[in-house]
MMTF fields as JSON, N, C-alpha, C and O atoms, coordinates in Angstrom:
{
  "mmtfVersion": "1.0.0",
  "mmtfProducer": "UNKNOWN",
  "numBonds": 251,
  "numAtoms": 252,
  "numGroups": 63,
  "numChains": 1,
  "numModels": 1,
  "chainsPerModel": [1],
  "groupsPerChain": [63],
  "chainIdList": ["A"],
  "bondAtomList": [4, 2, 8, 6, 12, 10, 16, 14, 20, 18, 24, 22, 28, 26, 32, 30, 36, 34, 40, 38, 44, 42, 48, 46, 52, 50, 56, 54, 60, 58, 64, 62, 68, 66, 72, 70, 76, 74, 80, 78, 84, 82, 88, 86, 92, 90, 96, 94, 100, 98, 104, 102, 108, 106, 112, 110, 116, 114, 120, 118, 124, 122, 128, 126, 132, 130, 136, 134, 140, 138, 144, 142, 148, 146, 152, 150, 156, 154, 160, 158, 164, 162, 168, 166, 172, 170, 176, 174, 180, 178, 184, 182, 188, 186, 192, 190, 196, 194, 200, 198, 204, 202, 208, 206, 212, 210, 216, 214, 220, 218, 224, 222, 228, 226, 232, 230, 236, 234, 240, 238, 244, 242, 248, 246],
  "bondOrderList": [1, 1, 1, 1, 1, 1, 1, 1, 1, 1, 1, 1, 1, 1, 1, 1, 1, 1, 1, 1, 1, 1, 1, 1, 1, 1, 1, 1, 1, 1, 1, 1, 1, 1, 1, 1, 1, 1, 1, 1, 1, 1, 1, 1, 1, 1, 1, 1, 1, 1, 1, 1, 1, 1, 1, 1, 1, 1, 1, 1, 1, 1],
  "groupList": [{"groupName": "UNK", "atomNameList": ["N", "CA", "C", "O"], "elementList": ["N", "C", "C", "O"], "formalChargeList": [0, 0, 0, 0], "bondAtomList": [1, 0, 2, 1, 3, 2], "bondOrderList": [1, 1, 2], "singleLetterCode": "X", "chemCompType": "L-PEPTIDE LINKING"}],
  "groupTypeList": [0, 0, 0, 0, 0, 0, 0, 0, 0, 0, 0, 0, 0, 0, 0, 0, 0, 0, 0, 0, 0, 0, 0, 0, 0, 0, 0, 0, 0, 0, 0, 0, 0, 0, 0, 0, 0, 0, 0, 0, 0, 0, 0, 0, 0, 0, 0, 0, 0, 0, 0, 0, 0, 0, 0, 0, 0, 0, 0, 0, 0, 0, 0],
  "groupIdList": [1, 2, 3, 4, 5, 6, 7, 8, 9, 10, 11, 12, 13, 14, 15, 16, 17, 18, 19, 20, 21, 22, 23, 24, 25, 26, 27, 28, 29, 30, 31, 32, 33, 34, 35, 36, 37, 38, 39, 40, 41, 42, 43, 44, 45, 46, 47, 48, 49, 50, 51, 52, 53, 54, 55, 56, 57, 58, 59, 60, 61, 62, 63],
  "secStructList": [7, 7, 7, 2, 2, 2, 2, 2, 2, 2, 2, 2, 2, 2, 2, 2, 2, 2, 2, 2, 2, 2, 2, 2, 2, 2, 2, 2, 2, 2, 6, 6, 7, 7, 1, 1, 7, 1, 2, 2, 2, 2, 2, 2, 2, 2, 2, 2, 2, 2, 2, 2, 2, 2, 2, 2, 2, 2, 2, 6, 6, 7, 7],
  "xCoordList": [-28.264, -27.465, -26.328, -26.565, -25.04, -23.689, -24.243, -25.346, -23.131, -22.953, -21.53, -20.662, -21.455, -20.301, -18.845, -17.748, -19.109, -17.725, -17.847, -16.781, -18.537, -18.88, -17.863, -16.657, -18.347, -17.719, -16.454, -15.706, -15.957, -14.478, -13.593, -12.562, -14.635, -13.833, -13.443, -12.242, -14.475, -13.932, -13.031, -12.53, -12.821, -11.819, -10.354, -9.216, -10.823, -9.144, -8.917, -7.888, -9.348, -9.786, -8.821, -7.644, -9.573, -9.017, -7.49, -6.408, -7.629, -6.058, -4.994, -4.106, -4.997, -4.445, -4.069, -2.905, -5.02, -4.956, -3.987, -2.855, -4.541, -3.579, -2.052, -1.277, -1.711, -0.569, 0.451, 1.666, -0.658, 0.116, 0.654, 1.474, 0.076, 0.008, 1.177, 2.149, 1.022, 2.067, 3.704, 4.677, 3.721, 4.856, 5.026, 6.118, 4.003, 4.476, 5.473, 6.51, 4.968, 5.38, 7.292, 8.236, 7.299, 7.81, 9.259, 10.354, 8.799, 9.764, 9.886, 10.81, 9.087, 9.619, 10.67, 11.779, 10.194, 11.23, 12.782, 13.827, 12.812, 13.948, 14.785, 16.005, 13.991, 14.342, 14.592, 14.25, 14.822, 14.318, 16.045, 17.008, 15.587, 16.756, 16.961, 16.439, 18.303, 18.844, 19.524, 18.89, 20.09, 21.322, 20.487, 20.248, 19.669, 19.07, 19.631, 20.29, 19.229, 19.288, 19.677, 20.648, 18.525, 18.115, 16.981, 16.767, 16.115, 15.298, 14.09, 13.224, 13.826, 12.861, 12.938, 11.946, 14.273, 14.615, 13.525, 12.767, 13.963, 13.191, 12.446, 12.021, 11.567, 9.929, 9.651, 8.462, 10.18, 9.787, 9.97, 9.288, 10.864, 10.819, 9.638, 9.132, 9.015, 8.14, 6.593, 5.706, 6.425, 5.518, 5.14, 4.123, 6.297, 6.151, 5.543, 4.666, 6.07, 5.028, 4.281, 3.682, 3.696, 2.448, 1.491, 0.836, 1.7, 0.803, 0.74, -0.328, 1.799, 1.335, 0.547, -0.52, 0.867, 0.064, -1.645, -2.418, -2.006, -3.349, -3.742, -4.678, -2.767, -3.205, -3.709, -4.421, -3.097, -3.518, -4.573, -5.196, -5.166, -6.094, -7.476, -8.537, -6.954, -7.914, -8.232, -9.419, -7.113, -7.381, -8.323, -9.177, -8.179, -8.966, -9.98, -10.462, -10.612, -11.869, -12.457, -13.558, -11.803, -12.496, -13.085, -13.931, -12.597, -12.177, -13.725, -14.166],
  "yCoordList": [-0.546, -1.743, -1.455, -0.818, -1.929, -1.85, -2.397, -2.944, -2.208, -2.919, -3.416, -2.917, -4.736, -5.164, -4.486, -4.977, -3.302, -2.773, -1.608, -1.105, -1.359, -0.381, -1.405, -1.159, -2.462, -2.996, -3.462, -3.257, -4.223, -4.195, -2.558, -2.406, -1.739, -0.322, -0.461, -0.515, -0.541, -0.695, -1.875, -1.875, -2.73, -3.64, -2.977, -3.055, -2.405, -2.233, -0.526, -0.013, -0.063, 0.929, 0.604, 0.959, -0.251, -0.696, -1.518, -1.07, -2.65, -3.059, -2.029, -2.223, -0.719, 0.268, 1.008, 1.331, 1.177, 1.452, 0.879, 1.3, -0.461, -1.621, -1.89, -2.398, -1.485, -1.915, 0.026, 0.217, 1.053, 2.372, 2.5, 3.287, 1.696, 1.982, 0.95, 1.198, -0.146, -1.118, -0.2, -0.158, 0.299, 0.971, 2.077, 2.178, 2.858, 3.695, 3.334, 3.876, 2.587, 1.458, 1.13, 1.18, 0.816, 0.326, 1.416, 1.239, 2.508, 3.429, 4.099, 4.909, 4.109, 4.235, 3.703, 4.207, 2.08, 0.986, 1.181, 0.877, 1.625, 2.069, 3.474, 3.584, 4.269, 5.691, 5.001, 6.02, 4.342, 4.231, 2.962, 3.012, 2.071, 1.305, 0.571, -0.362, 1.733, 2.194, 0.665, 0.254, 0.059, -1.048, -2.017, -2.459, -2.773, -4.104, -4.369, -3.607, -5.856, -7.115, -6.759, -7.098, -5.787, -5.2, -6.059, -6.06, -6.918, -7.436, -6.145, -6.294, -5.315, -4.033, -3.235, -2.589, -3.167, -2.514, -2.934, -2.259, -4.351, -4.984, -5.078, -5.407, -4.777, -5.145, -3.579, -3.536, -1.998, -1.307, -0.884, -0.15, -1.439, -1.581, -1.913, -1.309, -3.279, -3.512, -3.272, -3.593, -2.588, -1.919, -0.632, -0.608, 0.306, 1.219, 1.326, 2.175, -0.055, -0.425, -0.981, -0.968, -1.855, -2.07, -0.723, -0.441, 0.063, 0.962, 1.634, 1.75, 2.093, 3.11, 2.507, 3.031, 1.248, 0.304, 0.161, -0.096, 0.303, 0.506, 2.011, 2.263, 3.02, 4.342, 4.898, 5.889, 3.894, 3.996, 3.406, 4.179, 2.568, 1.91, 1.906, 1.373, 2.876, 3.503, 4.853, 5.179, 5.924, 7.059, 6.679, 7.506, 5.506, 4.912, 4.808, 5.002, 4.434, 3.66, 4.847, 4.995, 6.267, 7.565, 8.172, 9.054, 7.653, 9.069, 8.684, 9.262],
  "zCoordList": [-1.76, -1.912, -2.899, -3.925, -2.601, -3.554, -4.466, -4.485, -5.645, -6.775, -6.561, -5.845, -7.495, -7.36, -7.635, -7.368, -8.203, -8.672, -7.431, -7.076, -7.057, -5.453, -4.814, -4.804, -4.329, -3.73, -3.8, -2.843, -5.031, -5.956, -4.996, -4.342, -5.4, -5.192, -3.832, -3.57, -2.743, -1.363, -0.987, 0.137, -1.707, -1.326, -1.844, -1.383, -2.818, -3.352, -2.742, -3.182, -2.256, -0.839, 0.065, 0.111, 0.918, 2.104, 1.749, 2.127, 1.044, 0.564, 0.704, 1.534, -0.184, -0.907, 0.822, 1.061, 1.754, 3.241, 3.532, 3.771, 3.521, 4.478, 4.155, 4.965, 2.859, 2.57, 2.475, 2.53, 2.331, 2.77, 4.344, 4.815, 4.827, 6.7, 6.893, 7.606, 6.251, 6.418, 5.832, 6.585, 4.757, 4.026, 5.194, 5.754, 5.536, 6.653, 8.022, 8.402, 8.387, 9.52, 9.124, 9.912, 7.676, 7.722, 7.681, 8.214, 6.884, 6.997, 8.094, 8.016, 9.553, 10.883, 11.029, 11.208, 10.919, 11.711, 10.792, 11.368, 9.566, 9.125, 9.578, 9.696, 9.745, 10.103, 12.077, 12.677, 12.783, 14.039, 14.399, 15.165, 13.387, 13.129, 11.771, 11.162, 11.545, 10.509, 10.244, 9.272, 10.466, 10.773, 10.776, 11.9, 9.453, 9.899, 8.689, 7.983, 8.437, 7.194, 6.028, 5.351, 5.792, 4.484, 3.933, 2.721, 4.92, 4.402, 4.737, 3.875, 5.374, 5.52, 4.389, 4.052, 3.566, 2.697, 1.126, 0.429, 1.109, 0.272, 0.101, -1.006, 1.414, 1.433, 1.406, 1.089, 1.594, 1.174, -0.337, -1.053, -0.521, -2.575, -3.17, -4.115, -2.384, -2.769, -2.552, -3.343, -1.213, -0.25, -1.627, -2.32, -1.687, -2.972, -3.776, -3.933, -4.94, -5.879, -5.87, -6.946, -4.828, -4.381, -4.698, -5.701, -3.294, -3.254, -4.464, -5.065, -4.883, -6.739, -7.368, -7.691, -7.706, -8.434, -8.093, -9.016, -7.063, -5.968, -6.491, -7.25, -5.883, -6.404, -7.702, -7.861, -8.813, -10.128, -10.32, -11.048, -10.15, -10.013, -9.557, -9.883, -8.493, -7.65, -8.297, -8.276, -9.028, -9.486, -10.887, -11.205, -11.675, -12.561, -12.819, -13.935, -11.72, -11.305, -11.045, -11.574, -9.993, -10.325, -11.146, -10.997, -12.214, -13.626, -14.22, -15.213]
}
């Protein structure tokens, strides 16, 4: 049976997934079409530090 920070860990796991796959995605649709809003732009600014922010967090919880 988990413990709650087992589990804490797999949520911020999968999040840290969900929002790298999303940033991936998103730098296709930029590399694919170059010429939008600049609202893709923004949300990979922020897609970025999302994920670092996750990665640290996650390298943390390793140590």
């Amino acid at each position: 049976m988990s413990t709650m920070s087992e589990n804490g860990m797999n949520y911020l796991e999968l999040e840290y997934e969900h929002l790298y796959n999303v940033r991936d995605q998103t730098l296709l649709f930029l590399k694919m079409c170059p010429k939008t809003t600049g609202l893709a732009e923004e949300m990979l600014t922020w897609l970025d530090a999302k994920v670092r922010m996750l990665g640290e967090k996650l390298m943390e919880k390793t140590e």
